[in-house]
N, C-alpha and C positions, 0 to 999 in steps of 0.2 A: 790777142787782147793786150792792153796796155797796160805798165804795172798800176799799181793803185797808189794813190798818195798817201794815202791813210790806212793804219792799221784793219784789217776785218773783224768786225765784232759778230754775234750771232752766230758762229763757224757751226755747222752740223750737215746733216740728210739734204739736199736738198730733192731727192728722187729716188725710186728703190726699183728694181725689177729681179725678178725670181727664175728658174727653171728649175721641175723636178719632172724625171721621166714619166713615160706615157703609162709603165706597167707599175702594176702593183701585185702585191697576192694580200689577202686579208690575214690576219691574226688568228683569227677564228681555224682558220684552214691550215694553220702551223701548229696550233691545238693539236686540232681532229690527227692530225699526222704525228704529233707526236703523244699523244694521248696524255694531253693534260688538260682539260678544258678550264679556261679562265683563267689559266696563267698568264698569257700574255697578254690580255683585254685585260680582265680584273686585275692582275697582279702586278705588271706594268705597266699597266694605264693607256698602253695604244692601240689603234685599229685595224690600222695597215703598214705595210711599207714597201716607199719604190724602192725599183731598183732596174741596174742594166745591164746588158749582156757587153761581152769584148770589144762590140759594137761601138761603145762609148768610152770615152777616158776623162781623166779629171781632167785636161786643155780639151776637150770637147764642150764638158760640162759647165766649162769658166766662160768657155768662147759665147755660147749660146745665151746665157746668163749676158754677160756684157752688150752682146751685139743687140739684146732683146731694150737693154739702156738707152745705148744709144739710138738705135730708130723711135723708139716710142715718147720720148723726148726731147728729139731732135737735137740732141748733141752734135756737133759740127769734132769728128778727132780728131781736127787743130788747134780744137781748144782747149785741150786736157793737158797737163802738163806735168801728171801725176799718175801712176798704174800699181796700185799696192793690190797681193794678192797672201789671202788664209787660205793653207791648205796643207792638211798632213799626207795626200795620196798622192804622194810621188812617182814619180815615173825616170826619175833620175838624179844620179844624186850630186848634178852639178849644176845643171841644166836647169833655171827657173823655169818654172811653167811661164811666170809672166813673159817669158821673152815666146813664149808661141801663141798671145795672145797680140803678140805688135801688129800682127799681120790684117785684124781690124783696125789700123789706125792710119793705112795708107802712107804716104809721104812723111808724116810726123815723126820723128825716131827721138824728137826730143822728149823722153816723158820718161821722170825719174820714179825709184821703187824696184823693189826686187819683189819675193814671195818670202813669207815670216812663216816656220814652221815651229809650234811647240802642241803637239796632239791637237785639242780642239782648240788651243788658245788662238791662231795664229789669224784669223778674221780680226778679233779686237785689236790685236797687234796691228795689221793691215789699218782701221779706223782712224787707232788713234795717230800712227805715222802720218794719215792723207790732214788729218787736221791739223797734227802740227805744222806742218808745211804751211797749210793755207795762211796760218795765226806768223807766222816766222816772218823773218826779215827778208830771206830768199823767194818769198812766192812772188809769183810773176803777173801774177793776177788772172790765171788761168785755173782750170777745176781740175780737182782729184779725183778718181775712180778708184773707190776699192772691192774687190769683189772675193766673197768669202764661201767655200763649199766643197765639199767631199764625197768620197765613194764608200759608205762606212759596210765592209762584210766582215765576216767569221767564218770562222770554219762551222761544219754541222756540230750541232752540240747546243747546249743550254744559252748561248748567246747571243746566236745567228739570228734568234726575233728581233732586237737589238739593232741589227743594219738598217741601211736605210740611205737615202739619196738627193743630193739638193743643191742648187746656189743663189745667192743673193749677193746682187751687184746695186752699189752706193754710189750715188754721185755727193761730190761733198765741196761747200762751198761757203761764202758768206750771205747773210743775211737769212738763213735757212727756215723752212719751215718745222724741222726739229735742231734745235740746236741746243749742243753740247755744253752742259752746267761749268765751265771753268771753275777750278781748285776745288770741284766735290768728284777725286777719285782716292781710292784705297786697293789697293795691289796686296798680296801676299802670294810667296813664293818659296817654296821648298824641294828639298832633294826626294822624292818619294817614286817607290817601280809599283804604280797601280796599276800601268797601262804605258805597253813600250813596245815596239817591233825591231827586234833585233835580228828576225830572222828573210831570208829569201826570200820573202812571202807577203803578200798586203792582209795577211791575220796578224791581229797583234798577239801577245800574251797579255793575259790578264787579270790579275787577283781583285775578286768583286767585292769582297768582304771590305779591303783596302781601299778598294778606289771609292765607295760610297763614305768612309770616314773620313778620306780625304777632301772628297768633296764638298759633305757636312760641317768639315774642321777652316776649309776656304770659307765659306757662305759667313761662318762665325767671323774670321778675323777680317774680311773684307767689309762686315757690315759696321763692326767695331771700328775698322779704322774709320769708315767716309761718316759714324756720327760725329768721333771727333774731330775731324777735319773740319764738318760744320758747326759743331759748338765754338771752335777756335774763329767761326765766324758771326755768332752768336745765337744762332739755329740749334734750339733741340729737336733731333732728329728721330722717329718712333717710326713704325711698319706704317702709320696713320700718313707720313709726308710723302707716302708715294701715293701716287691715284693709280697708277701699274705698275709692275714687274715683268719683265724679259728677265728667262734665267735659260740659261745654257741646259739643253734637255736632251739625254741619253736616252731616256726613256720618262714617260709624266710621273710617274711613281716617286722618283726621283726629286722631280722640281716641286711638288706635296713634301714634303722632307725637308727638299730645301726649306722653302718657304719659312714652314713651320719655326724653320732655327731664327730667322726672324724674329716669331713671337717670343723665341725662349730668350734670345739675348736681349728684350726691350724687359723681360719679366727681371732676369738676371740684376739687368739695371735697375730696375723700380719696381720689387714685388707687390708695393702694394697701390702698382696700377689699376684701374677698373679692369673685369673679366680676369682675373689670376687668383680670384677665390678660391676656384676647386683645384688648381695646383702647386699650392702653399707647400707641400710635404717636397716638392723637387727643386726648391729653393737653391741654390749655391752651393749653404755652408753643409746641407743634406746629399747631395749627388755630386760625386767628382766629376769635374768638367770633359776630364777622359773617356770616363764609363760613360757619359750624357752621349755620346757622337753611336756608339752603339746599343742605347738604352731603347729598347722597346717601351716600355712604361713612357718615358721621356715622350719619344716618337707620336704614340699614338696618343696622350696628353695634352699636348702642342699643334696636332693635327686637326685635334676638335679646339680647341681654342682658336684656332688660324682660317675657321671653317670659312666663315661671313667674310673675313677678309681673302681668303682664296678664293671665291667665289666671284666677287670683285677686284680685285686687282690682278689675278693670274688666270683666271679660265679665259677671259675675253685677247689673250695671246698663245692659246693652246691648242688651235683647232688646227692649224697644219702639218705643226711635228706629230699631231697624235695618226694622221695620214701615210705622212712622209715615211717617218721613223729617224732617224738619228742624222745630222748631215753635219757632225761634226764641228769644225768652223765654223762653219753657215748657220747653226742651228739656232742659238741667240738672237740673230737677225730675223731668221724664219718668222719666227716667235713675234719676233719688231712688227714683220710684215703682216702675218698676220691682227695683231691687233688693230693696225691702221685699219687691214681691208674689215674691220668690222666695226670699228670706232670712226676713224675718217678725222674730219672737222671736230668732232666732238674733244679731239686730243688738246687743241687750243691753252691754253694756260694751265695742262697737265703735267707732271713729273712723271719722268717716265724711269724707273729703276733698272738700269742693266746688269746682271751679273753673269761673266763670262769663267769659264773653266776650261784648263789646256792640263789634261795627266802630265805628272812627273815633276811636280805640279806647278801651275802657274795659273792664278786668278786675279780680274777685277772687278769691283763695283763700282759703276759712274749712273750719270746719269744725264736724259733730254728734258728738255721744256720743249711741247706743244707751242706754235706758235704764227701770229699770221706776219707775215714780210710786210720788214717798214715799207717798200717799193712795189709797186705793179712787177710780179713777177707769174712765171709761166709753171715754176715751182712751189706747188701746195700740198696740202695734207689732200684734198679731194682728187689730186692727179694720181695720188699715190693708190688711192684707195681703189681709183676707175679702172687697176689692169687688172681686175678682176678673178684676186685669187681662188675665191670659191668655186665659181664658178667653170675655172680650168682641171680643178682637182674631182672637179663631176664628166669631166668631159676624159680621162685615163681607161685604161685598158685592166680590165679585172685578168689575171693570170691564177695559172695552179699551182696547189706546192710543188708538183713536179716540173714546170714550166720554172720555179723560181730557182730548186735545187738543179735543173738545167742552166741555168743562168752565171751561177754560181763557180759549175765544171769548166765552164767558158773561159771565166774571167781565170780562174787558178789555173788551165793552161796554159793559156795564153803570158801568165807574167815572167817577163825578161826573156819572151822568147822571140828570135829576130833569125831567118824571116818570117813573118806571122800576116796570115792572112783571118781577118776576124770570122768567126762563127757563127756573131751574131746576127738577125734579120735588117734593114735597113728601116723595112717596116712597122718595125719597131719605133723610130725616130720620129717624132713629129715635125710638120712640112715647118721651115724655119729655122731648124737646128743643127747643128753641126755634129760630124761622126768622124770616127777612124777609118780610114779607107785599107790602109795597108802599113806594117811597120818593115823594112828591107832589111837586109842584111846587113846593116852597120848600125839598124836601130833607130833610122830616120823614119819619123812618122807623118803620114800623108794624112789630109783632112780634105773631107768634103762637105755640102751642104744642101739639106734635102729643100 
């Protein structure tokens, strides 16, 4: 493609495709086995979660995710000129995953981008890189792919409902059907151990207590910073200027939480907004802002305040990670993805809220506009919406807890072990997808495709 003469304006999405595997086991059946019923439905807010055997790896999981882009699209991979990838599930620690993804792009070897790792952050990281590019002096008037998603397990224990499996791959361009709000981001970042894998092992460590304050403590200062950035544009900014929210979701219980800090920080700012009647008493100068991040009172206060607007602007992007369960990097986008496959067209002149979260920590808030292309284009909201996410997520493989905690023994023998031949079924794989064939003795891994 020839460079462009003119700068790109409208820079965002202009295509999205998904992969999450075929198996699942239900929540309900992680309950019944651990005997807590409604802890992980009630109490965590999800209903299932895939997941995959040794069988699959995170360059499986990317590969398929991408390759699914570009057929269904028909992306030509001479025109890409760009390959950003999010992902904390390594497999080496020099070794980009991106670079075992070239191998979808035939003859091209010109496409710049590495893989951005910070826990879940490293998708947005991946986003915002392919956009900058495109918006830069250096783009060459070819498209960026960025593709974000992970292998999220635990060890057995209070956590392991928590995994979960996924990827969403982005084409990113000008004149977009969602395109990315220029000068409305707010980033915060700090030194915090909520969530860190220091050891041998794809289990992280994890302190829950911490990582849900830090979280709470992000949601706060990113929402803070992107009002003022918009005031500084003349825009007051309230939970009301979003028509949705994408939040980066561990688990739904969580992005309910989130949310809610929304409403506390729009009260914080104007208590005497409409609907903050009944929570006059948690005012500022009454609740230190410290104790607020783990105040129950606070919590469930601002949860019923937040209800009518949770309901509209967060449920109608909530219905895949509550499937999936956690896909880490990916999971924000999930969320994206999902809302389109249930919104569509309707997104049109919508604000779309993104808040992304990466442990140890590192978070932003930005945000898209809904929109239809100045140009006859083959990229819309209605393309997005026709790969038919729902519909694929009925089409999965119901499995048992013991099928899943076999799954599980798989993947933790299998790690950093060379030669390794997988354990897992192939059958498992749906027709389309790419697998691990073999890893040899020096740790080279062979892929195949069903």
């Amino acid at each position: 493609m020839a460079a462009m003469a003119s700068r790109p304006s409208n820079v965002g999405i202009l295509a999205m495709e998904a992969y999450f595997p075929t198996c699942f086991v239900d929540q309900t059946a992680l309950e019944a086995q651990d005997g807590c019923a409604g802890k992980y439905t009630k109490g965590l807010g999800q209903n299932r979660l895939a997941f995959v055997t040794d069988r699959e790896d995170i360059a499986s999981v990317l590969m398929t995710a991408v390759q699914r882009l570009l057929e269904r699209f028909g992306v030509d991979p001479a025109h890409v000129g760009r390959l950003e990838v999010g992902t904390e599930s390594l497999i080496d620690k020099s070794k980009s995953v991106k670079t075992s993804l070239m191998r979808l792009f035939g003859e091209n070897k010109d496409i710049e981008g590495v893989t951005s790792t910070n826990a879940c952050y490293g998708g947005t990281a991946a986003l915002l890189n392919s956009v900058a590019w495109v918006q830069s002096e250096d783009w060459d008037g070819r498209l960026a792919i960025c593709v974000a998603g992970d292998i999220a397990v635990y060890e057995a224990g209070p956590a392991r409902p928590t995994s979960g499996c996924g990827a969403v791959a982005m084409l990113i361009g000008p004149d977009a059907p969602l395109a990315l709000e220029p000068g409305l981001r707010a980033s915060h970042v700090i030194d915090c151990y909520d969530f860190y894998k220091p050891h041998h092992s794809e289990y992280p460590m994890v302190d829950g207590k911490l990582s849900q304050a830090a979280y709470l403590g992000c949601v706060d200062a990113c929402y803070r910073g992107y009002k003022a950035k918009a005031a500084r544009r003349g825009e007051k900014v309230t939970v009301d200027s979003f028509d949705y929210v994408c939040m980066h979701s561990p688990y739904h219980k969580l992005v309910q939480k989130g949310f809610a800090r929304f409403l506390y920080m729009d009260f914080l700012d104007d208590p005497t907004q409409e609907g903050f009647s009944e929570v006059q008493h948690l005012s500022g100068d009454k609740v230190d802002y410290n104790a607020s991040l783990e105040s129950r009172e606070v919590d469930a206060a601002f949860r019923e305040v937040s209800a009518s607007s949770y309901r509209e602007k967060i449920l109608p992007s909530s219905f895949v990670s509550k499937e999936v369960g956690n896909c880490y990097t990916g999971a924000v986008f999930m969320n994206l993805l999902s809302l389109i496959s249930d919104v569509g067209p309707g997104m049109v002149g919508k604000r779309v809220g993104m808040f992304s979260y990466g442990s140890g920590s590192v978070s932003s808030l930005y945000s898209f506009r809904g929109r239809i292309p100045d140009t006859p284009s083959e990229f819309t909201l209605e393309r997005i919406q026709a790969i038919g996410v729902r519909g694929r997520l009925a089409e999965r493989k119901s499995c048992t807890s013991e099928e899943f905690a076999q799954a599980m023994n798989f993947r933790e023998a299998a790690y950093g072990q060379a030669p390794h031949q997988p354990q897992g079924s192939v059958e498992d794989v749906p027709v389309g997808a790419f697998f691990l064939e073999s890893v040899n003795e020096k740790h080279h891994r062979s892929y195949g495709r069903k």
